[in-house]
matplotlib code that plots the C-alpha trace (Angstrom):
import matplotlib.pyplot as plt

x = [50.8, 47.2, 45.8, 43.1, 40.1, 37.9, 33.9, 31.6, 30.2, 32.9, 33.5, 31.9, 29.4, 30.5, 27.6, 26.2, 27.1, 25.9, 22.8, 21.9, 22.2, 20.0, 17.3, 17.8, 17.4, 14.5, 13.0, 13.8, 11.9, 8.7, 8.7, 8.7, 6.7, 4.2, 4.6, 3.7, -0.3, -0.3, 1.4, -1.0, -3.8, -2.6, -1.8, -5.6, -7.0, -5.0, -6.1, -9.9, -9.4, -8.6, -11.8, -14.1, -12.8, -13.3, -9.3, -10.1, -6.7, -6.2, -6.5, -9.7, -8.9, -9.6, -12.0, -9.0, -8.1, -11.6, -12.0, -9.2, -9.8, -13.7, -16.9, -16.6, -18.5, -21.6, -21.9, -23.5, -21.0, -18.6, -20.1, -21.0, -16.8, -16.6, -19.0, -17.5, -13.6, -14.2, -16.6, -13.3, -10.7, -12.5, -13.7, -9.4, -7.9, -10.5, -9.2, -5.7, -5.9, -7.6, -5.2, -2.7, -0.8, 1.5, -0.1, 0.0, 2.5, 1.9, -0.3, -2.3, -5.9, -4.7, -4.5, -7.6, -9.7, -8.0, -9.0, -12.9, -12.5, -10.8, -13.8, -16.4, -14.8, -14.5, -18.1, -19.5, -20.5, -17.9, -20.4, -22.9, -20.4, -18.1, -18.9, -19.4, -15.7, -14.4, -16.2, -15.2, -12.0, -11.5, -13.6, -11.1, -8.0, -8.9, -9.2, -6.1, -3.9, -5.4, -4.4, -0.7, -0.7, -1.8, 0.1, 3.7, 3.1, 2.9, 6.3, 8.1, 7.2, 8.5, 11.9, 12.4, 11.9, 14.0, 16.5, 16.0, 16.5, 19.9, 21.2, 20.2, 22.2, 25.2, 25.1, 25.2, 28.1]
y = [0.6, -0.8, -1.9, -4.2, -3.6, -6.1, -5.8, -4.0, -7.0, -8.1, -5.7, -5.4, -2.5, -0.2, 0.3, -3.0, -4.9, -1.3, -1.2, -5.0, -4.3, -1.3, -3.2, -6.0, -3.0, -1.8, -5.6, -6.2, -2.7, -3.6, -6.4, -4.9, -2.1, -5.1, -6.7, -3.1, -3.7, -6.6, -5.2, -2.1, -4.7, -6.9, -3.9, -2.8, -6.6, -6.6, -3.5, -4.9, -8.1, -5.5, -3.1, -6.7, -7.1, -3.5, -2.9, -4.9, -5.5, -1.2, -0.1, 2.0, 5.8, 7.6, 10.7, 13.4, 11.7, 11.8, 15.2, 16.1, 14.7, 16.7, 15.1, 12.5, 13.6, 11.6, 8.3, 9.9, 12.7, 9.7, 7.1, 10.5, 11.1, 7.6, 6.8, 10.3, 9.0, 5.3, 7.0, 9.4, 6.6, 4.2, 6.8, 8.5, 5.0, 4.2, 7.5, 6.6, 3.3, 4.9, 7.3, 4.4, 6.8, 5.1, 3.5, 4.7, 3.3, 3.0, 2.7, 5.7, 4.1, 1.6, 4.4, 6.2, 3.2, 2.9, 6.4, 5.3, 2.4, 4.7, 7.4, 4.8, 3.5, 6.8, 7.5, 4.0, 3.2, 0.6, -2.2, -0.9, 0.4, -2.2, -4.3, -0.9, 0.0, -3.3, -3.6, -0.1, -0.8, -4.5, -2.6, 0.8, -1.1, -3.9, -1.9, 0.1, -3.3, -4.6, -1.6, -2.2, -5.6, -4.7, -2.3, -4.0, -6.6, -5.4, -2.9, -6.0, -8.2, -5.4, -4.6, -8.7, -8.6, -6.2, -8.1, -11.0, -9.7, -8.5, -11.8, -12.9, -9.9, -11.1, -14.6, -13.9, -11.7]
z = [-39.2, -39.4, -36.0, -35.8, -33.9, -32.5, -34.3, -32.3, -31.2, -29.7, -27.4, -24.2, -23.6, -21.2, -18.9, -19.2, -15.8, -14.3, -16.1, -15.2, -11.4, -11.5, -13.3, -10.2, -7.8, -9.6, -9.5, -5.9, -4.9, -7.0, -5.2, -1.9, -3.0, -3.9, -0.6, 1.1, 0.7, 2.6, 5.3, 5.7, 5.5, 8.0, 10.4, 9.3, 10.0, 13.7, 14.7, 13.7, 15.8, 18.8, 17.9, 18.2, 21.3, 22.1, 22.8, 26.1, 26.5, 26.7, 30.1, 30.6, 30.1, 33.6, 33.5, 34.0, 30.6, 28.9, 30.5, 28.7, 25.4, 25.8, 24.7, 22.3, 18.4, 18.2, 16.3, 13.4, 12.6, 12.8, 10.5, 8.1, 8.0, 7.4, 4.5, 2.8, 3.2, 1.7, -0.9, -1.4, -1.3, -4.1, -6.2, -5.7, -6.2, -9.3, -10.6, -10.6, -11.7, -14.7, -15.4, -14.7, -11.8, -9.5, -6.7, -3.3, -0.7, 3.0, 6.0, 5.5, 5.0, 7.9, 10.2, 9.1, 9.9, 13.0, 13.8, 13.3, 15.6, 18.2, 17.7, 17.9, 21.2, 22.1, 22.2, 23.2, 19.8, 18.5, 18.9, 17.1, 13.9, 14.3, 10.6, 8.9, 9.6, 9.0, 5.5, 4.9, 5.3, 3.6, 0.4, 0.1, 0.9, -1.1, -3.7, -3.3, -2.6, -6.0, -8.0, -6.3, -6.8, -10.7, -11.2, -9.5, -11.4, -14.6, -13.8, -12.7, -15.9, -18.1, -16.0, -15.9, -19.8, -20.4, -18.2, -20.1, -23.6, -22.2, -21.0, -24.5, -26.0, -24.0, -24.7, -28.3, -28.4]

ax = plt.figure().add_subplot(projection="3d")
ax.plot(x, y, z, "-o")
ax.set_aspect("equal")
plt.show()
């Protein structure tokens, strides 16, 4: 009783269909992940088209609310936190891009420049800091949606390689 079997070749790989949709997944979330940056930097760009306006279309806050909030920190303690947090985030995101880390994901520097336009408003300053926020803000998240772009891009070319050198494993067999 001899029973034939099929060459290995032949066969179907167990796995295979299940492998090929997780690298799919993988591509389709790399190229969200990539798409990420230029969310937070439009988010960053609208809320700077509201600061050059000076959030004019905000109603003004009444003086229970400013009361409330106390006395605003003066323009120089503000544009100190601001020049040490874009020195921080290009010197961190240089850092990781050296070390080739994964990029970071989100809105975070968005809302941190945010923040500076709301304390410069705050404290009757926006017009005066207005371009050193904005520029701030392009530079660092620039930066940071570079490294993401870079760094997407490079982790999707691989994952569609290795896609594509298993469609060419499967047509041969």
């Amino acid at each position: 009783m001899s029973q034939v079997q099929s060459k290995p070749e032949e066969q179907s790989v167990p796995g295979r269909e299940d492998l090929r949709l997780r690298i799919e997944t993988r591509i389709r979330k790399l190229e969200r992940a990539s798409g990420n940056g230029l969310w937070s930097m439009v988010c960053f760009l609208l809320v700077s088209f509201a600061a050059f306006d000076g959030f004019s279309f905000l109603p003004e806050l009444s003086t229970e609310m400013r009361s409330l909030l106390g006395t605003p920190p003066p323009a120089e303690m503000i544009s100190l936190a601001l020049v040490v947090y874009a020195f921080s985030g290009i010197v961190r995101t240089l850092a990781r891009m050296s070390r080739n880390i994964k990029p970071y994901l989100g809105l975070m520097h968005a809302a941190f420049f945010a923040a500076f336009y709301a304390f410069y408003h705050l404290s009757g300053a926006l017009q005066d800091n207005f371009w050193a926020v904005f520029f701030a803000g392009i530079s660092v998240m620039g930066l940071e949606n570079y490294y993401l772009w870079m760094h997407s891009n490079a982790a999707l070319n691989k994952e569609r390689e290795l896609l594509a050198s298993m469609q060419e494993k499967g047509a041969e067999q």
